[in-house]
MARLUMVO-596239 format. One record per residue (C-alpha): residue number from 1; residue in three letters; x, z, y. Coordinates in steps of 0.2 Angstrom, whole numbers, padded with zeros to 4 digits. Layout:
BEGIN
+-----+------+-------+-------+-------+
:  nr : rest :     x :     z :     y :
+-----+------+-------+-------+-------+
: NUM :  ALA :     X :     Z :     Y :
...
+-----+------+-------+-------+-------+
END
This chain:
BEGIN
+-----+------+-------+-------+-------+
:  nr : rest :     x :     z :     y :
+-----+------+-------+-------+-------+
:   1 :  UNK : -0244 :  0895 :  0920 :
:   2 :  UNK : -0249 :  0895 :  0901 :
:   3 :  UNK : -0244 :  0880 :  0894 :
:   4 :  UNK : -0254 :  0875 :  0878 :
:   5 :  UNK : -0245 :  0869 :  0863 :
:   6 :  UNK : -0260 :  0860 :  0856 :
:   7 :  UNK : -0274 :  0850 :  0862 :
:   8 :  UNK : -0291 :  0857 :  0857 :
:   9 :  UNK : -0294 :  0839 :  0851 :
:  10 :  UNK : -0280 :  0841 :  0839 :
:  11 :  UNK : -0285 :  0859 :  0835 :
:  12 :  UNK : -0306 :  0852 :  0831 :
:  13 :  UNK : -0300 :  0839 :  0820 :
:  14 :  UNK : -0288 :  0852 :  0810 :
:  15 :  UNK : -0304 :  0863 :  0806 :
:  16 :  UNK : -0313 :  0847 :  0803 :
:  17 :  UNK : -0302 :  0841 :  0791 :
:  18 :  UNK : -0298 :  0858 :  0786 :
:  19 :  UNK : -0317 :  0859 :  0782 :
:  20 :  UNK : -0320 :  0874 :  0791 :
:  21 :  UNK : -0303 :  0885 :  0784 :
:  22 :  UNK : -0293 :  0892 :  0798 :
:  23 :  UNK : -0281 :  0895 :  0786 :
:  24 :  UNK : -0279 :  0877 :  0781 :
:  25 :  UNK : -0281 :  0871 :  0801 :
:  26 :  UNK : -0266 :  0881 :  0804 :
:  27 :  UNK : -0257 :  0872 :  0791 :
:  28 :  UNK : -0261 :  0854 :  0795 :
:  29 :  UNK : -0256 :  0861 :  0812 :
:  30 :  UNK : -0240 :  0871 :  0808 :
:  31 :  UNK : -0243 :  0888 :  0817 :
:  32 :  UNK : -0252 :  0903 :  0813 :
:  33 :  UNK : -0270 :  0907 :  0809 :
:  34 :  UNK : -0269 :  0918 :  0824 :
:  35 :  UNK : -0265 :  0902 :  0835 :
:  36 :  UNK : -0282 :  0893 :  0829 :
:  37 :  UNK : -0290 :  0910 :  0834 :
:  38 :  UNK : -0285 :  0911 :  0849 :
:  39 :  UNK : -0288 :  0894 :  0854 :
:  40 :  UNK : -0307 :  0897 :  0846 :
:  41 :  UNK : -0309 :  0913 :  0857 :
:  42 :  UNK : -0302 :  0902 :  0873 :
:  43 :  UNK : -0312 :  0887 :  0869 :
:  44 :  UNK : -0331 :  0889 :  0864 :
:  45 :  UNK : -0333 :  0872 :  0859 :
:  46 :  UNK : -0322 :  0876 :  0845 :
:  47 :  UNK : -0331 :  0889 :  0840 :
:  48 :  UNK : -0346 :  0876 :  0838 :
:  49 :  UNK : -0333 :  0866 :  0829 :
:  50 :  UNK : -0329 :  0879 :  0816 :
:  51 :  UNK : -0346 :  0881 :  0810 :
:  52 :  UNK : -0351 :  0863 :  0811 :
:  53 :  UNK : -0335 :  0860 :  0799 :
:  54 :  UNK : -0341 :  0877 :  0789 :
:  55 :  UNK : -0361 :  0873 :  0790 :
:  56 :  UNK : -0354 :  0853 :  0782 :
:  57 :  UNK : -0345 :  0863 :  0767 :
:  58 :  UNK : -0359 :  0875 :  0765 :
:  59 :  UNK : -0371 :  0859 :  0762 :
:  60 :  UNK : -0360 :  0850 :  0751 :
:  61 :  UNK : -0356 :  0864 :  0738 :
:  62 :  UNK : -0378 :  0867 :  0739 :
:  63 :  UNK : -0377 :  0849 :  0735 :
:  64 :  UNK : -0367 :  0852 :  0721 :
:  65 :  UNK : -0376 :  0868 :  0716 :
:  66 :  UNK : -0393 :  0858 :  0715 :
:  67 :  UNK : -0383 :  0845 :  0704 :
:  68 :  UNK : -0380 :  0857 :  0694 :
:  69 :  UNK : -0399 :  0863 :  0691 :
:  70 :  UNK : -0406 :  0848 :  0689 :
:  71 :  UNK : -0393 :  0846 :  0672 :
:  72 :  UNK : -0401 :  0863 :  0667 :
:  73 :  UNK : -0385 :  0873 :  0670 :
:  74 :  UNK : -0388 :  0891 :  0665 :
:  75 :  UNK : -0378 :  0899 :  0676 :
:  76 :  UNK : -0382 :  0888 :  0690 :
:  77 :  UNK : -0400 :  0893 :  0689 :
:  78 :  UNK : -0396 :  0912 :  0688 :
:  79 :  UNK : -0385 :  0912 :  0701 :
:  80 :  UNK : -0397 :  0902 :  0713 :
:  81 :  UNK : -0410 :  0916 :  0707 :
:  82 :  UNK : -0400 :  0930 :  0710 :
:  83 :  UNK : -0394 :  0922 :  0727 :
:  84 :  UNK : -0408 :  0912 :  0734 :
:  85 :  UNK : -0422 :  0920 :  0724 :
:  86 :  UNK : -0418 :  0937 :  0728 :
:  87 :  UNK : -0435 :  0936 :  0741 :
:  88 :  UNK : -0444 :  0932 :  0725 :
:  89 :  UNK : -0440 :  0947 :  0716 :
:  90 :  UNK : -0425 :  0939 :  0707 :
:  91 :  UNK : -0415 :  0951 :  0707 :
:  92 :  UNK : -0402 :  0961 :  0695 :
:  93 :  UNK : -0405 :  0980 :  0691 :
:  94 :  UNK : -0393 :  0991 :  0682 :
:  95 :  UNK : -0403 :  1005 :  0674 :
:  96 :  UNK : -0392 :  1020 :  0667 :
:  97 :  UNK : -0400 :  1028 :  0652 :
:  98 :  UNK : -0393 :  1046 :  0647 :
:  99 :  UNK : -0397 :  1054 :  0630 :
: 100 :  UNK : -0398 :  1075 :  0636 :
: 101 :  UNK : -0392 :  1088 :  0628 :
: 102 :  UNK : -0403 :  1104 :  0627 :
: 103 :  UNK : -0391 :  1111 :  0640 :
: 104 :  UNK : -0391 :  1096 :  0652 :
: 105 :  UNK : -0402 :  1092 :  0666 :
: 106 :  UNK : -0408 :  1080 :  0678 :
: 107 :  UNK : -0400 :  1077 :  0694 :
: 108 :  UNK : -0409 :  1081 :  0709 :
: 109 :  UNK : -0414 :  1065 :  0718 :
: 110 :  UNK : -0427 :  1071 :  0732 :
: 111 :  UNK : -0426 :  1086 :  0745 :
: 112 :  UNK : -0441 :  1095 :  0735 :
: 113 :  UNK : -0430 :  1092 :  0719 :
: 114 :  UNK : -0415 :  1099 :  0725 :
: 115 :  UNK : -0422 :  1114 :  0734 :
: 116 :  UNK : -0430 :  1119 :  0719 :
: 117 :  UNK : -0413 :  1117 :  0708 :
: 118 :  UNK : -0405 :  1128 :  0721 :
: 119 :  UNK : -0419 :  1139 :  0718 :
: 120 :  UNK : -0415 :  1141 :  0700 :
: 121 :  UNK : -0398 :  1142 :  0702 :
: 122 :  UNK : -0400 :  1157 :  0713 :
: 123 :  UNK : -0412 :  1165 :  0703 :
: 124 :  UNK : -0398 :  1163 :  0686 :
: 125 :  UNK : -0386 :  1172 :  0697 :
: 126 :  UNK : -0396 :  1185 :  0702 :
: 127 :  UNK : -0400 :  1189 :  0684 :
: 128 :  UNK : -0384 :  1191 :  0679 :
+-----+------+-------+-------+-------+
END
């Protein structure tokens, strides 16, 4: 018979108070994060716990985020740009831009590009 150390309403309101970190639960608790897993694998309805503790900080650091907009924080509204905007076309592009030498080239980027650099390439060596 597997005896449990905990009961699964002492392991719900660790996450809960724990906000949703197992980490933090395991704490409060005294045992391993590995416990708190294996009870949340064994027990579905603390599985439903977990995310209901994790969905409650989520909506509470959006909370805090739309604080934050509505003072016309800079970085608050690039980050909900990059992030939530992203659908919008909000989004951050890294554009390289090479200067060439007469000796340098282009890299392939496309099939029909690269089968005509291997051309090349074979046609230089046969030349030589």
């Amino acid at each position: 018979m597997n005896v449990k150390k905990f009961k699964i309403e002492q392991i719900q309101n660790a996450i809960l108070k724990a906000n949703g970190l197992v980490s933090v639960a395991a704490k409060i608790l005294n045992c391993d994060n590995q416990t708190i897993y294996n009870y949340i694998k064994e027990f579905p309805q603390l599985k439903d716990t977990l995310q209901e503790a994790r969905n409650k900080t989520l909506d509470l650091a959006e909370n805090k985020l739309f604080e934050l907009i509505n003072e016309k924080d800079k970085t608050a509204i690039i980050f909900f740009l990059k992030t939530i905007g992203r659908g919008r076309g909000y989004i951050e592009r890294f554009e390289n831009v090479v200067s060439k030498s007469e000796n340098e080239f282009d890299i392939p980027k496309t099939p029909k590009q690269l089968a005509a650099y291997k051309a090349f390439i074979k046609a230089m060596n046969e030349n030589d």
